[in-house]
C-alpha positions in Angstrom: -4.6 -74.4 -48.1 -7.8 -75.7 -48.4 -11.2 -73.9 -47.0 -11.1 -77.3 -44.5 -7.7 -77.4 -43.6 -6.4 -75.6 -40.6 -3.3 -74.4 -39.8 -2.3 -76.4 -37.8 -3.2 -79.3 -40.1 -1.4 -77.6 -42.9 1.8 -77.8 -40.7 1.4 -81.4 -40.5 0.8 -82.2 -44.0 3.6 -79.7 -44.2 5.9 -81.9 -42.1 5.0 -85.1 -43.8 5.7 -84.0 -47.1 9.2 -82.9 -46.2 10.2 -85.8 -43.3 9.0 -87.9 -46.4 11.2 -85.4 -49.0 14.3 -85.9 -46.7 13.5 -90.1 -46.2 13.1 -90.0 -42.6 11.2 -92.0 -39.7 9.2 -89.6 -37.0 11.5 -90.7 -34.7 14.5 -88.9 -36.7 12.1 -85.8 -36.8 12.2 -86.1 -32.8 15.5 -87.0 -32.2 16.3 -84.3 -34.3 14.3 -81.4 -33.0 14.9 -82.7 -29.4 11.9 -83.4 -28.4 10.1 -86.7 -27.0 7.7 -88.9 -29.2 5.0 -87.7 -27.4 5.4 -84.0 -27.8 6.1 -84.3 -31.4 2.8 -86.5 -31.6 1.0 -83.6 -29.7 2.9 -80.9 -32.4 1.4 -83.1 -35.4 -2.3 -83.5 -33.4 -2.1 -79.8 -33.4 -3.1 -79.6 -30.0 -1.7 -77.1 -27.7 0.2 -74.2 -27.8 4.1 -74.5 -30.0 6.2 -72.9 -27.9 9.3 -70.9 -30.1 11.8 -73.6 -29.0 9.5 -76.6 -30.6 9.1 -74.7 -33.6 12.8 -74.1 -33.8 13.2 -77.9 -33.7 11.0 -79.1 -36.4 12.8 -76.3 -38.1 16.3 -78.0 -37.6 15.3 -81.4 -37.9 13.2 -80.5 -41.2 15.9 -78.5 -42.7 13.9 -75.1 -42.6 15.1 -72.1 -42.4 14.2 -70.3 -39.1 10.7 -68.9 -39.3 9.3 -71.6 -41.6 6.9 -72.7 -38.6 5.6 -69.6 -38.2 5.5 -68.5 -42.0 3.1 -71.7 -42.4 0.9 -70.9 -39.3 0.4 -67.4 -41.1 -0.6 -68.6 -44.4 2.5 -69.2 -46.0 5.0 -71.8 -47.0 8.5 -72.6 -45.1 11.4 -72.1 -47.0 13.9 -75.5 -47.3 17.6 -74.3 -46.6 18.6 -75.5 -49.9 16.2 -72.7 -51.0 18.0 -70.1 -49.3 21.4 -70.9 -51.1 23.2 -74.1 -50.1 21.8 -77.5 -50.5 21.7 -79.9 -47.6 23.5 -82.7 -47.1 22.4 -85.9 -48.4 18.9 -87.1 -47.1 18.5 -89.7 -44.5 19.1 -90.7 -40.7 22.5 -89.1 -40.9 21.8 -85.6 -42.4 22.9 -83.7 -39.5 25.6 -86.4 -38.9 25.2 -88.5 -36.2 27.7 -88.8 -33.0 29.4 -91.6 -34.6 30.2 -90.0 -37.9 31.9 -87.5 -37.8 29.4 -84.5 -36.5 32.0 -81.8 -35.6 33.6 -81.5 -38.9 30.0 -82.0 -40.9 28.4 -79.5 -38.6 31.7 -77.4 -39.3 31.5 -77.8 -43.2 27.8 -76.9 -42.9 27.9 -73.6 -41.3 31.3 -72.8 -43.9 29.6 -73.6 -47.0 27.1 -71.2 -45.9 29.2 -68.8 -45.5 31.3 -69.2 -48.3 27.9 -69.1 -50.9 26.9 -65.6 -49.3 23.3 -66.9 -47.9 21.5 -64.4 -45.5 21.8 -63.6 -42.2 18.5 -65.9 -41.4 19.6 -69.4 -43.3 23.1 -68.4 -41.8 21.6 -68.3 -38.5 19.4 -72.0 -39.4 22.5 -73.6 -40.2 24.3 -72.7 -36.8 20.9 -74.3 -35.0 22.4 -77.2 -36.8 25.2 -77.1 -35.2 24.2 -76.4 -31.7 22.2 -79.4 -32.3 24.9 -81.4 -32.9 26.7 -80.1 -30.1 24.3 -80.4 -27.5 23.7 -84.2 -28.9 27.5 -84.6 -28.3 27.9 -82.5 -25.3 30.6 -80.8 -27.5 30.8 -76.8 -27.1 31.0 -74.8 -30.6 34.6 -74.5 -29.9 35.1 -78.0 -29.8 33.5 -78.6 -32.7 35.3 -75.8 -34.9 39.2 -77.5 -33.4 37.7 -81.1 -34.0 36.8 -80.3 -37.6 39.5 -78.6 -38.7 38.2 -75.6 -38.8 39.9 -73.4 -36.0 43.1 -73.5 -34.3 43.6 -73.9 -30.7 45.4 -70.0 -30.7 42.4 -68.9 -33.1 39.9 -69.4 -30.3 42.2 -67.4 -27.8 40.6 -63.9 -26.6 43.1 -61.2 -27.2 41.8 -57.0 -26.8 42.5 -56.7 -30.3 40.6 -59.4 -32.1 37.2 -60.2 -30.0 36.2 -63.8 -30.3 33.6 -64.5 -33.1 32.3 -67.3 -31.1 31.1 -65.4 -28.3 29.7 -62.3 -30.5 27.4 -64.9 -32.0 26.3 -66.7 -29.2 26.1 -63.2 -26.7 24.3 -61.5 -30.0 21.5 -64.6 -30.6 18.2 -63.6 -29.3 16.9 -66.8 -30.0 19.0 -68.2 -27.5 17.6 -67.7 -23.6 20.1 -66.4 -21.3 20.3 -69.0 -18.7 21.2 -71.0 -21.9 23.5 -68.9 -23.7 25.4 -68.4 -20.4 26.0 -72.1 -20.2 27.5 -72.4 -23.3 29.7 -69.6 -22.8 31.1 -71.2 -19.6 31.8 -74.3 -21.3 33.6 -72.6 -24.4 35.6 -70.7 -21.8 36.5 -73.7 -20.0 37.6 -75.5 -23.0 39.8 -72.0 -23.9 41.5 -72.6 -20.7 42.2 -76.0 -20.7 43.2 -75.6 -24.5 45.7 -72.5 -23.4 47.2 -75.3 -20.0 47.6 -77.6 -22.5 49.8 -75.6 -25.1 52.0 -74.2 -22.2 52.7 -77.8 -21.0 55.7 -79.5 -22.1 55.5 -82.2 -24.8 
């Protein structure tokens, strides 16, 4: 950083260089982060206060692992997920996979291959912000999007007292997520457990 540069103007050059890295407009970036091209305008002006939820935007919709905003503001440099031990998917408009191609399994494949390649806790945790996005773009809950892709079995998303839900562990053990928020979800996934269970015990 230079002596001139602020840091808030570092995060914008920052921002440039990777919306530019990952060939995308500024209204990607906002779509992205889901925010409004005026509050990403104010973010990139530096004016104002970032509240944690902006900053965990531009995080998803730059492909940062969680923290990067803050890691910048302090001095330091945001870490790209590819950096923290699975590369992205290709660069462009449809990175996080848009509604029309596909997002449920991509999302899916996303937070797998993380998995699978052993990344930390932290990029584990930016790749699942990925997929929230995708789901609250879709109005899909993460169970949908795990049966939709392939990835889990209706019966695999029932509750039994011998094998507690992973679903709801992560989403009741994510700090980041408020708890009006969290509860939301939860209700929805529920719902879609019970309609899921009606459906298997009704004839064919």
């Amino acid at each position: 950083m230079s002596e001139r540069e602020t840091p808030r103007g570092r995060l914008t050059r920052l921002m440039t260089e990777r919306r530019d890295e990952l060939g995308l407009y500024w209204n990607d970036v906002a779509e992205r982060a889901g925010l409004t091209k005026e509050g990403l305008r104010t973010v990139r002006a530096g004016v104002g206060t970032m509240r944690p939820p902006t900053k965990r935007g531009i995080e998803t919709a730059l492909q940062w692992v969680r923290g990067s905003v803050d890691r910048v503001l302090d001095g330091g440099d945001p870490v790209p997920l590819e950096s923290a031990g699975t590369a992205p998917s290709p660069a462009g408009p449809s990175a996080l996979g848009s509604a029309a191609a596909a997002p449920a399994s991509a999302a899916a494949g996303t937070v797998r291959e993380a998995a699978g390649a052993g990344v930390d806790a932290e990029a584990l945790r930016a790749y699942l912000d990925i997929f929230r996005e995708t789901g609250r773009r879709t109005g899909r809950t993460l169970g949908d999007m795990l049966v939709a892709g392939g990835y889990a079995s209706p019966q695999d998303l029932a509750l039994t007292l011998r094998r507690p839900d992973p679903v709801v562990e992560e989403l009741e053990g994510d700090p980041g997520l408020p708890d009006e928020v969290k509860q939301r979800i939860l209700e929805g996934y529920r719902a879609l457990r019970r309609e899921i269970a009606e459906s298997l015990r009704r004839p064919d």
